[in-house]
C-alpha positions in Angstrom: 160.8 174.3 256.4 158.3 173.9 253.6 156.2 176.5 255.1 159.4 178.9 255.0 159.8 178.2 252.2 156.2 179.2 250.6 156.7 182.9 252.7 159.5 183.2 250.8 157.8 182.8 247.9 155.1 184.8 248.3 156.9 187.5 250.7 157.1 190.5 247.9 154.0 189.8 246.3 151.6 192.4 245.9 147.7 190.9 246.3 145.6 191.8 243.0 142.1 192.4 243.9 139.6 192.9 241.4 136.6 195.7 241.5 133.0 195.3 240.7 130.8 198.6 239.1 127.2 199.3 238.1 126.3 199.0 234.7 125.1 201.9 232.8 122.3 199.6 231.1 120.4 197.1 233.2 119.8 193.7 231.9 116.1 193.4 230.4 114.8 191.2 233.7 116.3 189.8 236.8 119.1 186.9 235.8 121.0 184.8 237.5 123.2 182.5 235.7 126.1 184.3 233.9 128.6 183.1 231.7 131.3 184.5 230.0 131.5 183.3 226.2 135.2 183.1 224.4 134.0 186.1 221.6 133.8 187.9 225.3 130.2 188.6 225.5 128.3 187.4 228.6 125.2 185.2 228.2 122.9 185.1 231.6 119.6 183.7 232.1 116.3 184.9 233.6 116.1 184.0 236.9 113.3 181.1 236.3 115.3 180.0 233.1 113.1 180.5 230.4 115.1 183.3 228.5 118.4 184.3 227.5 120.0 187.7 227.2 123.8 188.4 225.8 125.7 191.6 226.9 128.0 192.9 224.5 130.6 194.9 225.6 131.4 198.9 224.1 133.8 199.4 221.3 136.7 199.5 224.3 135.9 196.6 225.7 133.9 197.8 228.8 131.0 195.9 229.9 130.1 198.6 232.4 128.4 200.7 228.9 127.4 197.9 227.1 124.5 196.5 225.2 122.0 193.9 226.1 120.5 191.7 223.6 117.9 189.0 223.6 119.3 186.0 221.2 117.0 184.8 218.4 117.6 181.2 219.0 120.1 179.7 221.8 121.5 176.2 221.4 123.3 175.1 224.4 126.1 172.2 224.6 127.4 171.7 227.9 130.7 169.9 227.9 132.2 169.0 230.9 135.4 166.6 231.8 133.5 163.8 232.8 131.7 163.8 229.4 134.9 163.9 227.5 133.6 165.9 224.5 
């Protein structure tokens, strides 16, 4: 019944998919960790974690033609739930 139920639910839903496209600007070395900051640019590290580089999306918004940046200083505070901060 329950799994009816969850058919029914789901029955005229249309599946959103998202899309993935080059960038028009690489990023100034290989990185690995990204991470999307709440202003909405994207800070990702070198792949052996010594540097930082910020991609700042075009005056519409578009990552695809934005602008890489190395930061002058980073300070990073990770906060998770089990830290409570």
């Amino acid at each position: 019944m329950a799994l009816i139920a969850l058919v029914a639910l789901f029955a005229g839903r249309d599946a959103v998919a998202g899309s993935w496209a080059p960038l028009t600007r690489t990023a100034p070395s290989t990185v690995g960790l990204m991470v999307l900051m709440s202003d909405g640019t994207v800070m990702a590290q070198n792949d052996n974690g010594t540097a930082w580089y910020r991609l700042t999306p075009d005056s519409t918004g578009s990552y695809v033609n934005g602008t890489w940046s190395t930061p002058q200083a980073m300070h990073v505070h990770v906060c998770t739930a089990a830290l409570r901060c």
